[in-house]
Every structure is written in C-alpha cells, then in structure tokens.
SEMI-135212 format. One record per residue (C-alpha): residue number from 1; x, y, z. Coordinates in pm, 1 decimal. Layout:
REM SEMI-135212
(atom NUM,(X,Y,Z)),
...
END
This chain:
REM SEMI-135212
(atom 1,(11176.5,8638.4,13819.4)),
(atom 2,(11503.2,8489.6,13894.4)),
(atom 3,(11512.8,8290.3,14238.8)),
(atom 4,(11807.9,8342.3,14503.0)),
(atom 5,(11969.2,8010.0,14617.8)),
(atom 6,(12160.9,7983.5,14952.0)),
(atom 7,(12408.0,7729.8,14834.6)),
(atom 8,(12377.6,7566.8,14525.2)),
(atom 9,(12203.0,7225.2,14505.6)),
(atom 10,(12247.1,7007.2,14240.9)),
(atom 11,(11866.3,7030.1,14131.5)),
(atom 12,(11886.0,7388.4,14173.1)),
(atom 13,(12156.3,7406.6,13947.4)),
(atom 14,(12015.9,7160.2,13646.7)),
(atom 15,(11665.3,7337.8,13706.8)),
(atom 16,(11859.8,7671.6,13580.0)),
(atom 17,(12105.7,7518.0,13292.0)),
(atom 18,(11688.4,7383.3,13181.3)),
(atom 19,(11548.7,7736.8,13247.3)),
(atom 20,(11807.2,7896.8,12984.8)),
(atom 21,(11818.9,7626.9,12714.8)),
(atom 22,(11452.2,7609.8,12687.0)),
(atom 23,(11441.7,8009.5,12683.3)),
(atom 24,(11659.8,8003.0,12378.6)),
(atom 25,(11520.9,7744.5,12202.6)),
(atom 26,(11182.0,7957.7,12231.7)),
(atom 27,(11305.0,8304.1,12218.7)),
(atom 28,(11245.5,8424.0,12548.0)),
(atom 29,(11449.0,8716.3,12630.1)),
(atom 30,(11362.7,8809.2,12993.8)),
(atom 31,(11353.6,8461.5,13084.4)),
(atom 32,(11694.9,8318.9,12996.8)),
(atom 33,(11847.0,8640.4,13158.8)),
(atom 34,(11685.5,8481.4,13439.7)),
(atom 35,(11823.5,8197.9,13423.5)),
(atom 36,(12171.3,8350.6,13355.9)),
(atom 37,(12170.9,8574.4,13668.5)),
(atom 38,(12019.0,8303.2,13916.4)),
(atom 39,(12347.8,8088.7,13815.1)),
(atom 40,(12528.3,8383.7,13833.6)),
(atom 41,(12392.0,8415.9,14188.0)),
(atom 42,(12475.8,8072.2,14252.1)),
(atom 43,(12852.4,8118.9,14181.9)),
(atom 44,(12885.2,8366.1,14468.3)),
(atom 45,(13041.0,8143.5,14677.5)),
(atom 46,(13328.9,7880.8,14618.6)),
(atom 47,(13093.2,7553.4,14655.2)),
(atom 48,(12832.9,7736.9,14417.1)),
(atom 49,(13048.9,7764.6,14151.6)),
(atom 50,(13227.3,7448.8,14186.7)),
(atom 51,(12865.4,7265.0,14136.3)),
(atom 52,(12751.3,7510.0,13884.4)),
(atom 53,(13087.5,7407.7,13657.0)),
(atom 54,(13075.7,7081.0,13699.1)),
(atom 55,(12688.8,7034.0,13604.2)),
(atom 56,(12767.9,7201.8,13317.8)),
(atom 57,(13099.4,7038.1,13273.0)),
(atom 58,(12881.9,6727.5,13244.5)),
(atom 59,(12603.8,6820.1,12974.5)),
(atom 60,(12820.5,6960.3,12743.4)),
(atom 61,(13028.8,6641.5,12720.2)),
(atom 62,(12737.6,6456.9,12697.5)),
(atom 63,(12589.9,6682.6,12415.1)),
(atom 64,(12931.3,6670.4,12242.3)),
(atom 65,(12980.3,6263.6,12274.6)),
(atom 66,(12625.6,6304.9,12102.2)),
(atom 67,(12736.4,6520.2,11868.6)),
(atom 68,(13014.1,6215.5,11773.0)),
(atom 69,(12761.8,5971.5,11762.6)),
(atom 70,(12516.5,6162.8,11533.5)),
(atom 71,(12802.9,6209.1,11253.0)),
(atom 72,(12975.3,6526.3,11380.2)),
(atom 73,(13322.9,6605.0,11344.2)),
(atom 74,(13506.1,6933.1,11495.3)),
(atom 75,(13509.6,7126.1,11203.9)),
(atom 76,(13174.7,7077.5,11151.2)),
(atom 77,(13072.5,7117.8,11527.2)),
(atom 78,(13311.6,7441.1,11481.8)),
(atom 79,(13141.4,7566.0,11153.0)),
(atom 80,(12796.7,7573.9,11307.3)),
(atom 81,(12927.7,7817.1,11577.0)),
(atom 82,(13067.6,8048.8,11356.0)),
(atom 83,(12762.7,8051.5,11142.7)),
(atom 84,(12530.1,8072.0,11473.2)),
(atom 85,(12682.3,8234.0,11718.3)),
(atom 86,(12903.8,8533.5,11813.7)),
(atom 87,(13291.5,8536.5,11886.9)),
(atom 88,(13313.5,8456.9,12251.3)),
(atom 89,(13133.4,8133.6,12175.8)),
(atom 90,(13288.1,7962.0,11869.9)),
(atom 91,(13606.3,8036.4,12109.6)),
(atom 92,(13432.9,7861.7,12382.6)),
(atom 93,(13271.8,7643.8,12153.7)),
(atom 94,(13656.7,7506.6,11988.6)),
(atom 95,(13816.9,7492.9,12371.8)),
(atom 96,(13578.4,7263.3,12446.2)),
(atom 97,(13645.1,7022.6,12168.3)),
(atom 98,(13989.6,7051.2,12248.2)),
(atom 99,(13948.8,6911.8,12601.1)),
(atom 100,(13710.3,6656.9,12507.9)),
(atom 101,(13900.4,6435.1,12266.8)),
(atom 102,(14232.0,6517.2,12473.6)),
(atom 103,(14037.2,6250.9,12725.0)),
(atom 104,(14078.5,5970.7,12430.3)),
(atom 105,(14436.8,5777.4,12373.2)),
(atom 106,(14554.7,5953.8,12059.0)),
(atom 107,(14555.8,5589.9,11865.6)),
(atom 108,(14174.3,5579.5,11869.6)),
(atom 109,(14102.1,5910.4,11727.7)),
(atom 110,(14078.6,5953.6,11387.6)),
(atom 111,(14396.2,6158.9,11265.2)),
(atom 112,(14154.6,6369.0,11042.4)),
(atom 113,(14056.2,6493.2,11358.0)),
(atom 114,(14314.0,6572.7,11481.8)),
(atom 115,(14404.2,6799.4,11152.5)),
(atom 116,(14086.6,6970.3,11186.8)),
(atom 117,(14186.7,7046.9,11500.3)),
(atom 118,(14528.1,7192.4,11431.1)),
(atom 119,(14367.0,7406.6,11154.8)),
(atom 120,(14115.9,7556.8,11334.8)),
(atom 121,(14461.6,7640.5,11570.8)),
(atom 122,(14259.7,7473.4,11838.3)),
(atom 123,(14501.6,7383.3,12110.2)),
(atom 124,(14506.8,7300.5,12530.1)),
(atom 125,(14582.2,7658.9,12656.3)),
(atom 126,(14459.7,7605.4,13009.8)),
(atom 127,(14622.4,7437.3,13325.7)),
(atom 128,(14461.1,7039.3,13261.2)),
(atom 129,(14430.6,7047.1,13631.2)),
(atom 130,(14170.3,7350.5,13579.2)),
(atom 131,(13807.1,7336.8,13488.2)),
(atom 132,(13761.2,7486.5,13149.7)),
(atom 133,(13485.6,7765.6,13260.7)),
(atom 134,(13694.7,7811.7,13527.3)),
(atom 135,(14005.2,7904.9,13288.6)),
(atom 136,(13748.8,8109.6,13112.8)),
(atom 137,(13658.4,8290.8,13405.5)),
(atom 138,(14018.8,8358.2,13539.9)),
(atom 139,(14078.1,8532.6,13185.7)),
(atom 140,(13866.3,8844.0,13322.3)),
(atom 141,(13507.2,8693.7,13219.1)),
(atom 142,(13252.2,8802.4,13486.7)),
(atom 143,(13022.1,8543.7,13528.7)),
(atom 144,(12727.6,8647.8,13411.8)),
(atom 145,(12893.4,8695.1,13052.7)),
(atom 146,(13040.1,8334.1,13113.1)),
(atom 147,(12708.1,8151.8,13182.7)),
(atom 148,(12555.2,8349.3,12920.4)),
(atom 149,(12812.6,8236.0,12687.9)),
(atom 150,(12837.1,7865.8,12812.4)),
(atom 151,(12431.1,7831.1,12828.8)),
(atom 152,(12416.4,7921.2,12430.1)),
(atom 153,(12692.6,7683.3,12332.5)),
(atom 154,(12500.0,7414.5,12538.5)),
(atom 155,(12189.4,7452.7,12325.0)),
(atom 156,(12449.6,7516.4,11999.5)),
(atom 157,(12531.4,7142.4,12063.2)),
(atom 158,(12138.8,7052.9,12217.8)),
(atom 159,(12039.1,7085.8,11867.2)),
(atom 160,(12245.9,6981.2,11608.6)),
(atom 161,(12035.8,6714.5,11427.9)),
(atom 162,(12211.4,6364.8,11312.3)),
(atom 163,(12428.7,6374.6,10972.5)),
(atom 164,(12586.5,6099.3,10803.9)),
(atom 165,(12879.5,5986.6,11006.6)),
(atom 166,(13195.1,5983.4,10783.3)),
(atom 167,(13459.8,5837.3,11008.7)),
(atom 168,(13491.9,5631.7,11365.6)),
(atom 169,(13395.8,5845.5,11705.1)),
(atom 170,(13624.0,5892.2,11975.3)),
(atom 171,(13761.7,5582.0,12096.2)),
(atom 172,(13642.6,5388.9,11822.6)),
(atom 173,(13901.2,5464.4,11602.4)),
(atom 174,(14115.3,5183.0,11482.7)),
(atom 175,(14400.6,5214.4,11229.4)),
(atom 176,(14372.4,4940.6,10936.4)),
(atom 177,(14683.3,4716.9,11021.7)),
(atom 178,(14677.1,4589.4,10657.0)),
(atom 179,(14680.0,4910.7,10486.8)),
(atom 180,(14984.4,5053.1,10393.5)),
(atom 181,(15206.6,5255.2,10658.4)),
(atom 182,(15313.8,5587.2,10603.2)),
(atom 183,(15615.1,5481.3,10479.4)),
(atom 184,(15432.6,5299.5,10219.0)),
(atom 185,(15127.8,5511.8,10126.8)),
(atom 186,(15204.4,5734.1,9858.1)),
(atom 187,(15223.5,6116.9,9957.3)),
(atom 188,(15108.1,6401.3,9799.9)),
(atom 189,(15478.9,6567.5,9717.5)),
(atom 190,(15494.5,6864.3,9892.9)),
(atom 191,(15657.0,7029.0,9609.2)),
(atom 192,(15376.4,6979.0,9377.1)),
(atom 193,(15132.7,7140.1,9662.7)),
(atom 194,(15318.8,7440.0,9661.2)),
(atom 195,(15301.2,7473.5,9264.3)),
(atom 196,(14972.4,7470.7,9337.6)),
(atom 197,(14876.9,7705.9,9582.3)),
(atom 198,(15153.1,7954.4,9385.4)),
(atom 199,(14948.2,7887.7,9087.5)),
(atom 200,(14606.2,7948.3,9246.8)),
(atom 201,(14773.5,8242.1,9462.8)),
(atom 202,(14849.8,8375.0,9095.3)),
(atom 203,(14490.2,8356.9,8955.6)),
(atom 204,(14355.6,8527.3,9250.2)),
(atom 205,(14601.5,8827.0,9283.4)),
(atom 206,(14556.7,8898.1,8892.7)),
(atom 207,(14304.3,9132.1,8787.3)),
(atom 208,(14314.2,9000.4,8411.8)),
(atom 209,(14041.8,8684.1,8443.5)),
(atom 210,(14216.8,8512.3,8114.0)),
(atom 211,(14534.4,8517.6,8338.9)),
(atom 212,(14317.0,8390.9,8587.6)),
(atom 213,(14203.1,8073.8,8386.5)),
(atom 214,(14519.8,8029.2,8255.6)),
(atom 215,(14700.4,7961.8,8636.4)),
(atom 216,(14377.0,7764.9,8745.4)),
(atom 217,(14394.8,7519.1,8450.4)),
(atom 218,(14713.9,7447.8,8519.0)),
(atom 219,(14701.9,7359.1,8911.5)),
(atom 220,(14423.8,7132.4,8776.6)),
(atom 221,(14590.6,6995.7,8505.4)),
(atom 222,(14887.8,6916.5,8819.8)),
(atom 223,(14656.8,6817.6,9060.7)),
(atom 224,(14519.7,6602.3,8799.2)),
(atom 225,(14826.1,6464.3,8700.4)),
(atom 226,(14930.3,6383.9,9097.4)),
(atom 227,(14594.4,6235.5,9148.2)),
(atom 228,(14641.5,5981.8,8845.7)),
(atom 229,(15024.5,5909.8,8993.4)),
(atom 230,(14856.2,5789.9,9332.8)),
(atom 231,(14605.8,5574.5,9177.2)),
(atom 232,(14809.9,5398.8,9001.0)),
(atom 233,(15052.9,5333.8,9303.0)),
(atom 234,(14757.4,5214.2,9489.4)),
(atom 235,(14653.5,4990.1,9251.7)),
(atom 236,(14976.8,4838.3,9178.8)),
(atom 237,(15037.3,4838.8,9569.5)),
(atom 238,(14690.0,4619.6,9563.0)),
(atom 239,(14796.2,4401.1,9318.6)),
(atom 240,(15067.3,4281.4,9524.9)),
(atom 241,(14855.7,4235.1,9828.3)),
(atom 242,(14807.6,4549.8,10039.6)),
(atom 243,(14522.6,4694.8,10094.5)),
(atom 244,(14442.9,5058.0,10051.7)),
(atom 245,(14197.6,5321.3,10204.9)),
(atom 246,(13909.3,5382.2,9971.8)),
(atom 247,(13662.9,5648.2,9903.2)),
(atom 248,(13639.5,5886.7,10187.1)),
(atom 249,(13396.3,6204.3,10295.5)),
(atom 250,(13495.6,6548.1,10341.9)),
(atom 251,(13245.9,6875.9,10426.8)),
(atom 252,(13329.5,7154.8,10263.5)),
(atom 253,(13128.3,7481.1,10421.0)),
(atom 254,(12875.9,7662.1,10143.9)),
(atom 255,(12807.2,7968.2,10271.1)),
(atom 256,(12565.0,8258.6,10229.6)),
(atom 257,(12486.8,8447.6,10027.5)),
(atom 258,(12458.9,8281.3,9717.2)),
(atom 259,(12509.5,7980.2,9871.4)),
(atom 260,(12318.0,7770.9,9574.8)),
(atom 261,(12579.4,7909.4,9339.8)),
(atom 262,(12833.7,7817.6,9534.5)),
(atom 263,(12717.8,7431.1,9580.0)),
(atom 264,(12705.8,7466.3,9213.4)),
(atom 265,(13037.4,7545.5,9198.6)),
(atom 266,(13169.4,7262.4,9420.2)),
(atom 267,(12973.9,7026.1,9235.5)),
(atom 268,(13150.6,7104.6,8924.6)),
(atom 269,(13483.8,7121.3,9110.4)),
(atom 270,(13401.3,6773.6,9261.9)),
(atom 271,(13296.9,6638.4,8894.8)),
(atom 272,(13609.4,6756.8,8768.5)),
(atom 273,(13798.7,6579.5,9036.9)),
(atom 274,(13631.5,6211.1,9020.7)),
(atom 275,(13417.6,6306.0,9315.0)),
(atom 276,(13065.5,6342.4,9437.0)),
(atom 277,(12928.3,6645.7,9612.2)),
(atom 278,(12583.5,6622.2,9803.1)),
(atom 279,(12455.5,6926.3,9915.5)),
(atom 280,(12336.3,7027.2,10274.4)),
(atom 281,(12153.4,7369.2,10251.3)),
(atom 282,(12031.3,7412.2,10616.0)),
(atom 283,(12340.2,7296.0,10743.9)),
(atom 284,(12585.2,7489.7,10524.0)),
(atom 285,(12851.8,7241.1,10400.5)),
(atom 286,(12863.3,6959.9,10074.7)),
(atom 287,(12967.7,6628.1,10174.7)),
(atom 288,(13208.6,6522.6,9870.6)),
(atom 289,(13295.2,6219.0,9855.1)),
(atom 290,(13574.7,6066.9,9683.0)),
(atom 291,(13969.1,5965.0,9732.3)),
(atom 292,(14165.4,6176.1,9923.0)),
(atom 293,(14398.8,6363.3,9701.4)),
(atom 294,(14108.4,6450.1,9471.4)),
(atom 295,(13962.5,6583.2,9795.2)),
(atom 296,(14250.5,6803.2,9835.8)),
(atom 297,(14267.5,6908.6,9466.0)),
(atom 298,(13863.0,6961.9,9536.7)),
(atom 299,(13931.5,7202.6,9887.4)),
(atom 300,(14190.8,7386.2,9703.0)),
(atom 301,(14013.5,7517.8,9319.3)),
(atom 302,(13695.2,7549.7,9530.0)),
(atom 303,(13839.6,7764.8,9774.0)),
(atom 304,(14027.6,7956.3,9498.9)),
(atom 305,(13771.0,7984.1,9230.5)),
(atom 306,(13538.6,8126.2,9504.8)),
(atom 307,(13788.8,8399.8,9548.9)),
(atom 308,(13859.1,8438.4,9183.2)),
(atom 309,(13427.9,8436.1,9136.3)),
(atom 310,(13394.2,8690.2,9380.0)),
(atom 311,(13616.8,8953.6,9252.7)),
(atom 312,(13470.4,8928.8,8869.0)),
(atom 313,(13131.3,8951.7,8981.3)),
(atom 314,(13188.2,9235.3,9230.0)),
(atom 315,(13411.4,9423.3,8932.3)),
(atom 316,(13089.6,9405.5,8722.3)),
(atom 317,(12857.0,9629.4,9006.1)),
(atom 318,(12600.8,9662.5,9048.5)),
(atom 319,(12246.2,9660.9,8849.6)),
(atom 320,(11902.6,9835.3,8816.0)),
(atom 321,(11568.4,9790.9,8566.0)),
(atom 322,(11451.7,10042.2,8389.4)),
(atom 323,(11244.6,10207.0,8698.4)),
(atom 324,(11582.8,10233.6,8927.7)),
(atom 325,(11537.3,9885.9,9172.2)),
(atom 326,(11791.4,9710.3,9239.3)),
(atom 327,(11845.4,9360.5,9037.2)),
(atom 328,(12196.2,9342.7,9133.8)),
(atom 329,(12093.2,9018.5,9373.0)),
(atom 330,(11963.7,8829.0,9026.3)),
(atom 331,(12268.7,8962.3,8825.8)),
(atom 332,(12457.6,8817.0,9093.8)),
(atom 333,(12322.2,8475.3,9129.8)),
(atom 334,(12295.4,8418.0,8737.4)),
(atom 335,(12648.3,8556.5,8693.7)),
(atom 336,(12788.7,8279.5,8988.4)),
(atom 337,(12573.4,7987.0,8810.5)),
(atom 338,(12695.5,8077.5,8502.1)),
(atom 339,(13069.9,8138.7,8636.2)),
(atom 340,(13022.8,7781.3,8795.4)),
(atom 341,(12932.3,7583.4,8466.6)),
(atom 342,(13170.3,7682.8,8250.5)),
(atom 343,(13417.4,7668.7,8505.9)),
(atom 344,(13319.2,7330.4,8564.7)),
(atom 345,(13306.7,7238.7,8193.4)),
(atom 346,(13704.3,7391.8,8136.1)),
(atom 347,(13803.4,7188.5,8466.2)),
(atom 348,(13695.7,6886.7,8294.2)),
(atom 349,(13916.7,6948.1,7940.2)),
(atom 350,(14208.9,7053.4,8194.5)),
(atom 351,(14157.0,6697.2,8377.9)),
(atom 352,(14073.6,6493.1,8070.9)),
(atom 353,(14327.0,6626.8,7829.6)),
(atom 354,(14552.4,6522.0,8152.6)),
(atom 355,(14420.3,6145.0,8141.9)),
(atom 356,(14506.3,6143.9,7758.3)),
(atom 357,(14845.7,6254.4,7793.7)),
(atom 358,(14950.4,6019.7,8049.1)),
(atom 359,(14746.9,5749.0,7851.5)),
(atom 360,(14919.5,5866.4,7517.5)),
(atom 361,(15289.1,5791.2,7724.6)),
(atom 362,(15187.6,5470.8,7862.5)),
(atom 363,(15104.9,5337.3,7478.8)),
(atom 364,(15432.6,5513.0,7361.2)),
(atom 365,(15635.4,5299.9,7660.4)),
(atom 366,(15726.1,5600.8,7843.6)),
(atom 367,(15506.2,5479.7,8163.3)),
(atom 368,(15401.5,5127.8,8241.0)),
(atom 369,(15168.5,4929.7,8439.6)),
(atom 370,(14775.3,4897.7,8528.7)),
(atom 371,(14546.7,5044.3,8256.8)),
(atom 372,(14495.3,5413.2,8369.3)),
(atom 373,(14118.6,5389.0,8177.4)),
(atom 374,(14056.9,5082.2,8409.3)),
(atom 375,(14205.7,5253.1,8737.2)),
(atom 376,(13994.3,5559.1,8659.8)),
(atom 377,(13661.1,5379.6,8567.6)),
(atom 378,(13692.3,5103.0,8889.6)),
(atom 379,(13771.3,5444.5,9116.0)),
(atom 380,(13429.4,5606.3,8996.2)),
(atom 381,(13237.2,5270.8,9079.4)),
(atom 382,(13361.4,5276.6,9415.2)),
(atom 383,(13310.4,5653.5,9464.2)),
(atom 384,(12952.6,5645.1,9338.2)),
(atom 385,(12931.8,5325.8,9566.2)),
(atom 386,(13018.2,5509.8,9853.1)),
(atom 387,(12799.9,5834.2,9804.3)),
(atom 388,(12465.8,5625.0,9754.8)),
(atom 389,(12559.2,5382.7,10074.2)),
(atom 390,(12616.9,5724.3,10263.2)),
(atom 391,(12331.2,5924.2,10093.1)),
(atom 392,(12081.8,5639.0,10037.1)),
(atom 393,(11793.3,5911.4,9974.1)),
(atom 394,(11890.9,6262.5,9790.4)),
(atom 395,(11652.1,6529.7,9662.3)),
(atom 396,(11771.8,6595.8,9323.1)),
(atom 397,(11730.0,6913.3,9152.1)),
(atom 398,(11743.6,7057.3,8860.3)),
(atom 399,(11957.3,7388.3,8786.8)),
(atom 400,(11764.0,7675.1,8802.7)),
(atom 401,(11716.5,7856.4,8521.1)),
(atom 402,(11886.5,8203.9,8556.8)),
(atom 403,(11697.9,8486.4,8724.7)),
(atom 404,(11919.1,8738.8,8525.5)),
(atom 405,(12015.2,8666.6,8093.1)),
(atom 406,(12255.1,8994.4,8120.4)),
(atom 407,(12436.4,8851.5,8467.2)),
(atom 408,(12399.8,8488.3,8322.7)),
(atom 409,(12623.4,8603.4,7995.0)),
(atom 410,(12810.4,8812.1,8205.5)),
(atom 411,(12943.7,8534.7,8431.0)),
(atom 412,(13002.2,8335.8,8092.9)),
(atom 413,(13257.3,8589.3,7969.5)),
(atom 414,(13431.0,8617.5,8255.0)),
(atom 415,(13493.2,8246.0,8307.0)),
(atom 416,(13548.6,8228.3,7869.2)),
(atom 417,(13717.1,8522.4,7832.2)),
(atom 418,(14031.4,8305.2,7691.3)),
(atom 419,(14067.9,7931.1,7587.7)),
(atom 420,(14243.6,7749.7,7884.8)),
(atom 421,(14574.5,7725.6,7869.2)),
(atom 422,(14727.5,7429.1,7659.1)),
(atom 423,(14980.5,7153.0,7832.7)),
(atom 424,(15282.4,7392.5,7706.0)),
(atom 425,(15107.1,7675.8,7904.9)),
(atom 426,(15054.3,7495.4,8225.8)),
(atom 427,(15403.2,7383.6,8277.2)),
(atom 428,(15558.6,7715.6,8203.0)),
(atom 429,(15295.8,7867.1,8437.4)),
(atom 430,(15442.5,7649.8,8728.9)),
(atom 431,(15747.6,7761.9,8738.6)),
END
C-alpha cells in the first residue's frame, strides 16, 4: 500500500525513489506503482515537489558521473535506453545527458562527446534556470507518468555494469598541447566523404547485388586510399617532431536479431580497415579499435552493408523442411555469416589491391616519402597494442558452423554474384 505524506521529508522522499528502483530491479508490479503514486502524492504541493525533484535531481547525476567513471559515453548511455526502454525515456534519458556535461567547461570534455551529442540531436531545450523534471512536467506530463518515467531511467543508469573506458570523463579532459592543431591535423576531405556515402547510397538503392558490390568496392577502395594519405601525413608530421593521436576506440551498436552475424560482419569490416573489433553481446555494441579515419571508413560499409545484407536476405523469403516448419531463422543466420565472410574477404582485395597501387607509384616516383609497407605494418602493432591493453582478457570463439547449407550458399551468391569491380571501375563509379 502506498503511504500518504503531509509534506514531503527528505527521508520520505529517498525511502520512495528506493521503493521503485528495487521494485524494478525485482519485477514487482503493484509495488513500484506504489512507489510511483506516493511521490506522486508528494508533489501535491509546491514544497513536495520541489524536494521530490531535487532528490532525484541528485541520484541521477550521481548515477550518470558513475556511469563516466565506469567507461560510459552518451551514445552508449543513449543506446542502452533505446534498447531497454520505451520512447518517453530514451527522451528523458538524452535530456539528461545534455544538462549534465553542460555543467563542465567545454575544454575538458572530450569533443567526441560532444559529436555524439549533436548526432543523437541532443540539445538544451529547457529554460537553464528550470529543473529538468520540472520542464518535463510543464510540457503536459502528469506526474505520475513523470515519476514513472524518471524512476525507470534511474535504475536504466543504477545498473549499467563497468566497460572499458575509451576516453577522459568529464572534467578530465585535456587536449594534447603537442599534437597537431586543427590546422595541422590532416582532415578527412569532405569531398571524398561525400563520394562515399553517394557510392554506398548507390549500392543500397540498387536492387541488382553485382551493382551493389561494384559501388561498395569502390568507397572502400577510396576510403582506403584516404586512410593511406593520412598515415603517411602523420608519419611524416612525426618525423619532424609532432606528435600525433594514436589508436582510438569506437562502439558500434550490434543489434538483434542476428546480432552474431552482424558482429561477424563488423569484424570483417574492421579487418578490412586495419582495425580490431571486440564483441560485447549482452551489451549490444563492438568496441573497434583502431585510427580514426579507418573508424569512419569502418561506421560507414558497416552501416551500409547491413542495409545492403538485409534486403538480399529478405528478397530470398522465407523457408520450410519438408514437414512445413519454419527454418527461415537458420536460412537467415547462415545466409548473414556467409554474406559477412565473403564480404569481408572482397573488402580485403578492394583495400590491398589499394596498398599496391599506391606502393606501385611510390617505386615509379610518382609519390614519395615514408615506406607505406612500414607505415601500415608499425600502425597494426600499435592497434593490436591498444586492443589487448584495453581488452586484456577476451573469450575467443570460433565461427559457428552454419545452421542452414542452402542459406549458407545462398548468402555466398549474393555477396559473389560478380567479381568486384577493378581500379578502372571504382573511379568511374565515383563520379
């Protein structure tokens, strides 16, 4: 039974916030609605709800600062909403992370943060001068619905366990003053980004998968080419004394169904790109680790090849044995493991045939400089470096063997259907 409170103490109020989380971390229906309505009941009055918000106000920064400190960042924080809990609350859930690093000096936040941030279009909607819940409530939100919302984000962020922490928390952050500036650092040309997401736009619109492999070899075979270009810019810019960022994580969200496929997938991408992908299954993201334009190059094919994956397996149907059930799930998963090897394998000729022509100028005198073979190998040392320091202990597993020989085959043709496209190929194809 909820209990009516004339005023609301502070212990009345943290006895409630206790009541809920511990009712959803053990399933208790009638008792966090409980919970709920006595802080409901508690926000009758002005003074109520002023205590009630700032109580909790105060444990969800706490549970976020932990969040920080256990290897967080806010797309991850923002992933796990949208995988665990409804609308209302991965809205709640992203306001909140807005107003929580707006309380840090710009300078010591890590500006990969702040990107996450801007594409997740998270943004400071609100009056600063007004409570967040507050804000919340103003938009029309009874407060029963509010609690209810704010008391399952609280546990959202109660329970996310520790992960390896990538970057600096909050107020940690401080910019290397010996790397290079921005004026310095060598960009990824805009240009050569849009080429790319034209070419990948291409290979998912087409319904003709040779057409398909043909537009994703050659955004690899570009990314590959820009990724080589800015390694050997960093290395010269080493040589004459700067110093330059090194191998860096990113999470990349792996999500159900057919999620194992899917890390497959990115592991090839990742392979393909000089990086390293470790897998987090009950979280729902790979960590890959490597430097940051082959990150980007990584993000983009996955992302696109996912699309491109979907669409040929769903175009094949569906399945049933020879008594009528249904084996389209293990036609499925053997088609995407399939899909993902060869992909992976035609990635790799796309990047290496990329190293040999840019090796094959450099011998000719058309470029000069560090020993691309030497860049490249020193680059994977350092990646593979990084990935054990972060990853010290890692399960590793096997691939399955598939569940399914006719989806297996089946996601073989449609990632074989036509040779990749040669060099001639990919530069007409990015017009």
């Amino acid at each position: 039974m909820s209990h009516q409170h004339h005023g609301a103490g502070a212990d009345d109020v943290r006895h409630d916030i206790g009541a809920g989380v511990t009712a959803i971390e053990r399933g208790w229906g009638d008792a966090f609605d409980d919970a709920a309505v006595a802080l409901a009941q508690q926000c009758s009055t002005a003074a109520g709800a002023r205590a009630v918000v700032a109580e909790l106000d105060a444990q969800l920064g706490q549970y976020l600062t932990r969040a920080w400190e256990h290897g967080w960042q806010p797309a991850d924080v923002h992933r796990m909403a949208v995988r665990r809990v409804a609308s209302a609350e991965q809205h709640l859930t992203l306001d909140l992370v807005v107003r929580h690093l707006d309380g840090f000096a710009s300078a010591t936040v890590d500006p990969t943060w702040h990107a996450q941030l801007k594409a997740l279009d998270g943004r400071w909607w609100w009056s600063r001068s007004q409570p967040l819940l507050l804000a919340h409530r103003e938009r029309g939100t009874d407060w029963l619905t509010l609690l209810t919302s704010t008391l399952t984000v609280l546990h959202l962020l109660m329970v996310l366990p520790p992960i390896e922490r990538l970057t600096a928390v909050p107020g940690a952050y401080v910019p290397d003053t010996g790397a290079p500036t921005d004026e310095q650092r060598p960009k990824v040309d805009e240009r050569v980004l849009q080429r790319v997401r034209r070419l990948l736009a291409q290979a998912e619109s087409t319904p003709y998968e040779p057409e398909a492999e043909t537009f994703t070899a050659a955004a690899q075979s570009l990314m590959a080419r820009h990724s080589i270009d800015a390694a050997l810019l960093a290395q010269s810019g080493e040589e004459r004394g700067r110093s330059r960022s090194g191998p860096v994580g990113r999470r990349i969200g792996v999500d159900q169904p057919y999620d194992a496929q899917k890390a497959l997938l990115l592991a090839a991408v990742a392979e393909a790109n000089r990086c390293r992908m470790v897998w987090s299954q009950h979280l729902g993201f790979g960590t890959v680790v490597g430097f940051a334009p082959d990150l980007d190059a990584v993000e983009m094919l996955y992302t696109s090849l996912l699309v491109q994956a979907t669409r040929a397996m769903t175009a094949a149907g569906q399945r049933t044995d020879q008594r009528g059930r249904s084996r389209t799930r293990g036609f499925r998963s053997s088609f995407l493991s399939a899909y993902a090897t060869r992909i992976g394998e035609r990635l790799q000729e796309a990047a290496q045939a990329q190293v040999a022509a840019m090796e094959s100028e450099a011998s000719t005198g058309e470029r000069s400089g560090t020993s691309l073979v030497h860049v490249l190998e020193h680059r994977h040392e350092e990646v593979t470096e990084a990935i054990e320091e972060l990853f010290p202990v890692v399960q590793r597993k096997g691939p399955r063997r598939p569940k399914d020989a006719e989806g297996w085959y089946s996601g073989l043709s449609a990632a074989d259907r036509a040779r990749l496209g040669g060099e001639g190929q990919a530069l007409d194809a990015r017009g």
